[in-house]
C-alpha positions in Angstrom: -9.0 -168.1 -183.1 -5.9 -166.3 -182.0 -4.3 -163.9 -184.5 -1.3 -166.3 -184.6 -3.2 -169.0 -186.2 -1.1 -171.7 -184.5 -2.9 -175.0 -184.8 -2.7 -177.4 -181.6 -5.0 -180.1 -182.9 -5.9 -181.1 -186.6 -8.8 -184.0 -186.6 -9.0 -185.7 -190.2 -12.1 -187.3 -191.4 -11.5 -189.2 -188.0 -13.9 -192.8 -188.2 -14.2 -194.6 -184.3 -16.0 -198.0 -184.5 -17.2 -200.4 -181.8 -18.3 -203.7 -182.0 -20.2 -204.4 -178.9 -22.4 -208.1 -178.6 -26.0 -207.6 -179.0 -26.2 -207.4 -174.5 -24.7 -204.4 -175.1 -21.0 -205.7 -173.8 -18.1 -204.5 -176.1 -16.3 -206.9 -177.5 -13.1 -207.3 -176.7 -11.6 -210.4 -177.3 -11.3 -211.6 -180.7 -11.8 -215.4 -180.1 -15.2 -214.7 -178.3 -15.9 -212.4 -180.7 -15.5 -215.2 -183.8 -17.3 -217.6 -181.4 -20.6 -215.4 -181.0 -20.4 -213.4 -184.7 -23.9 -213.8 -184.9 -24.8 -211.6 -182.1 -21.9 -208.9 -182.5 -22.7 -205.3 -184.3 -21.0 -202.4 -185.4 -21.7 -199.2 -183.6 -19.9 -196.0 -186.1 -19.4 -193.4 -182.9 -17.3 -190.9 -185.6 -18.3 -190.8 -189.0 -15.6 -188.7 -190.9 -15.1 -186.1 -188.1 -12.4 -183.2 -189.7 -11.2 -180.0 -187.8 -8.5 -177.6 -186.5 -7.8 -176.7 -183.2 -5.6 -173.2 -182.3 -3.6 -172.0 -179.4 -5.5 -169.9 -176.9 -9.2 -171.5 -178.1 -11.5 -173.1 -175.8 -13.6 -175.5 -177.4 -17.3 -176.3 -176.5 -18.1 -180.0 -177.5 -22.0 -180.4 -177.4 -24.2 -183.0 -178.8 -27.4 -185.5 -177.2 -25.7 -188.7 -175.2 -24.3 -191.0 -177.1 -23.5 -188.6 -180.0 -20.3 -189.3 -180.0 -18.8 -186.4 -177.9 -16.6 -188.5 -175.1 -15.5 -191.1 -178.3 -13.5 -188.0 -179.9 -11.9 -186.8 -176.5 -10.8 -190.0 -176.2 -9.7 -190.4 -179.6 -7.9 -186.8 -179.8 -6.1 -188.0 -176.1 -4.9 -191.2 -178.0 -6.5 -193.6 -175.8 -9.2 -194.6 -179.0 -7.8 -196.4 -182.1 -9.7 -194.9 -185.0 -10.2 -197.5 -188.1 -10.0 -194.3 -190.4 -8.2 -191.0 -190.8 -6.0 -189.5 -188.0 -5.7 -187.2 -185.2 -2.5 -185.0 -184.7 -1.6 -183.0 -181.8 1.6 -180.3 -181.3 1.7 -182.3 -177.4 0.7 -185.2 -175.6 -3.1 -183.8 -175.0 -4.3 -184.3 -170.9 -7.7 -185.9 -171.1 -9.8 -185.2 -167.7 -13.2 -186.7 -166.9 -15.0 -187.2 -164.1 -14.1 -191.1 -164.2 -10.4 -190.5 -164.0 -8.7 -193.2 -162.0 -7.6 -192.2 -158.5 -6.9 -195.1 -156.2 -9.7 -195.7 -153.9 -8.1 -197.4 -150.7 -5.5 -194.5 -150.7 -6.0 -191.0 -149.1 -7.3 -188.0 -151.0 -3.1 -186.8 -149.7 -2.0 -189.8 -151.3 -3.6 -189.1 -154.6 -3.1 -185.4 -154.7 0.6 -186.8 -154.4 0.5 -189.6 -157.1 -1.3 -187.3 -159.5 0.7 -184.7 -159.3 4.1 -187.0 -160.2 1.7 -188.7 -162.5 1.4 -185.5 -164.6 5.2 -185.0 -164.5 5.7 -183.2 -161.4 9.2 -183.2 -159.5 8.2 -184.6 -155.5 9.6 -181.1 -155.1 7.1 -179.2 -157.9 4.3 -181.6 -155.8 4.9 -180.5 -152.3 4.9 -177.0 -153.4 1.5 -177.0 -155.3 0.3 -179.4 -152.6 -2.2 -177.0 -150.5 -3.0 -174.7 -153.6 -4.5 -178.3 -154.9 -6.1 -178.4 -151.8 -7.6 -175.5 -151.2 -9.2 -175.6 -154.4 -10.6 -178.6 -154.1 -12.6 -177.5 -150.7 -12.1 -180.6 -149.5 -9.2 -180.2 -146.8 -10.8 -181.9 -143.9 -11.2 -185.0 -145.8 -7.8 -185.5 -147.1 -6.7 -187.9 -144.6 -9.5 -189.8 -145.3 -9.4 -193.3 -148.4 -10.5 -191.9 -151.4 -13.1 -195.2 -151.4 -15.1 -192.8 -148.3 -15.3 -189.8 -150.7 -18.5 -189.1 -152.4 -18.5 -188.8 -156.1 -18.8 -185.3 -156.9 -16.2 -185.4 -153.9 -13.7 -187.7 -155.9 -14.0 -185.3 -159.2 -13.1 -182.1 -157.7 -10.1 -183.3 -156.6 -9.9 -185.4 -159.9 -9.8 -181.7 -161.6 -7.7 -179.7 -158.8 -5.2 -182.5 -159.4 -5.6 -182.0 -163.2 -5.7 -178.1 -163.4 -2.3 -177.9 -160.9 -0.4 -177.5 -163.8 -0.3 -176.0 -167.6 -1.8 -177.8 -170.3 -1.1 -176.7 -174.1 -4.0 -179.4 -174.8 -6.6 -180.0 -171.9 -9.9 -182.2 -172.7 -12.5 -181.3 -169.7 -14.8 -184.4 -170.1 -18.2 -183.3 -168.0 -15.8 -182.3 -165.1 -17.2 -179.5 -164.5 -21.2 -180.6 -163.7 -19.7 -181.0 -160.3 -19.6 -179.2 -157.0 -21.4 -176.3 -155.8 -22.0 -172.9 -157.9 -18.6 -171.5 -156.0 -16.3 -174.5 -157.4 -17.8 -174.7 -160.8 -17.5 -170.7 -161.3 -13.5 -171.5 -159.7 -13.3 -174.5 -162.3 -14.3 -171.9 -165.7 -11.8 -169.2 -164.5 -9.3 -171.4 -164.1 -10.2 -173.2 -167.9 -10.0 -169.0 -169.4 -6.7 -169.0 -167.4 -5.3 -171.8 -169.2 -6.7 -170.2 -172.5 -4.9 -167.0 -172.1 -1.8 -169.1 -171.4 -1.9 -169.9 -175.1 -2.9 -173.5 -174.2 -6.0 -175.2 -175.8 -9.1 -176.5 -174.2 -11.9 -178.8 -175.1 -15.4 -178.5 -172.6 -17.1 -181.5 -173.2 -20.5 -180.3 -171.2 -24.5 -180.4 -171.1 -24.6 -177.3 -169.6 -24.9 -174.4 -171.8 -24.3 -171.8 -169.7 -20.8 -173.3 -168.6 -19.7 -173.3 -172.3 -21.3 -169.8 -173.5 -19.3 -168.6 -170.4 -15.9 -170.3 -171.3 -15.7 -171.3 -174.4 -14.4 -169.1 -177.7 -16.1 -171.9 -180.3 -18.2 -174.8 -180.0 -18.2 -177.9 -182.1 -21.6 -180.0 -182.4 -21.4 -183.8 -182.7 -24.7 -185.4 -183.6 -24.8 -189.2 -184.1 -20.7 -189.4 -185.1 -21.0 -186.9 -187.4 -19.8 -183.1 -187.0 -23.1 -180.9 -187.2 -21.8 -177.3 -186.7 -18.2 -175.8 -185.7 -18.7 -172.2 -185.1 -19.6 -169.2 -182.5 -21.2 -170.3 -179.5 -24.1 -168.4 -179.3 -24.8 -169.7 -183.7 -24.2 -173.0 -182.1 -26.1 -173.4 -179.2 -29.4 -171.7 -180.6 -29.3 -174.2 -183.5 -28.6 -177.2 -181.0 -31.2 -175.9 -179.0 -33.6 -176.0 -182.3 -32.5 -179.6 -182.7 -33.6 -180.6 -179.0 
């Protein structure tokens, strides 16, 4: 935590449910759902989740699939409804993940272009970030080519570059960074500390523990919707690792 103390994003006692039908489809509309109660269930992703984010943290998220982990980035973005508590943020939060829409029958130029405006950029701010974007991507000699001929570990390094163009006080990294070579990832973690030390705030949702001992300042454990542990890395990893 930074000496200033200045929280960014306060979680409280935050409860996510889905009711998906017993195929495993979510349910989603409430006449089918009356029509086929019998075979609908409650899935509790976050059970009474409670914490405080700071300026100039980076914030591990860790837990087994299905803990729970992507249900609170979404939730702290505003893009989950929780049926309990509440999450408040100090600015709009900028959720990336390696699922992130880009338009497939456009080019990767295209893209770079509609993300950039997308994320509040002036055409102007856009043309002048556009080959720094680019370049880190590594993709240059592709851009010309529909997004729908990229391969995906392609699509989510420009999915990030796009993302990390621009400051963030709140920036959720959903698994983003599994992709790419050893050259982009090591790129993609000095650019998450850069946006630390810009006083922002960062949440690395990630399965690899080296990534998040290398980036992070804290780690936050979910294990089946509830929060396990919310502490040092290094305490949090070794008693995740226990638990695995």
């Amino acid at each position: 935590m930074t000496d200033q103390q200045t929280p960014t994003v306060v979680v409280d006692n935050l409860h996510v449910d889905y009711k998906i039908f017993a195929s495993g489809k979510a349910a989603k509309d409430r006449r089918s759902l009356l029509s086929r109660q019998r075979g609908v269930r409650v899935v509790h992703a976050l059970k009474g989740v409670s914490f405080t984010a700071y300026e100039g943290e980076s914030i591990g998220v860790i837990g087994h699939n299905g803990s729970g982990k992507s249900t609170l980035m979404r939730a702290v973005a505003g893009l989950q409804q929780p049926v309990k508590g509440a999450v408040y943020a100090s600015s709009r939060p900028s959720l990336l993940g390696v699922n992130a829409a880009l338009l497939s029958d456009l080019t990767g130029e295209k893209n770079v272009i509609l993300g950039g405006l997308a994320l509040g950029m002036t055409p102007e701010e856009v043309e002048e970030r556009y080959d720094s974007i680019v370049e880190f991507s590594g993709i240059r000699e592709f851009m010309d080519l529909p997004m729908q001929a990229y391969s995906s570990g392609m699509a989510a390094r420009l999915r990030f570059s796009i993302a990390i163009s621009r400051n963030h006080q709140i920036l959720l990294v959903d698994e983003a960074l599994a992709v790419g070579d050893k050259e982009f990832r090591e790129k993609s973690e000095q650019r998450i500390r850069d946006l630390r030390e810009q006083a922002g705030t960062v949440f690395l949702v990630s399965h690899s523990m080296r990534s998040i001992k290398e980036t992070c300042t804290r780690v936050i454990w979910i294990d089946h919707g509830t929060l396990k542990m919310d502490g040092d890395p290094e305490d949090v990893i070794r008693e995740y690792k226990k638990s695995t």
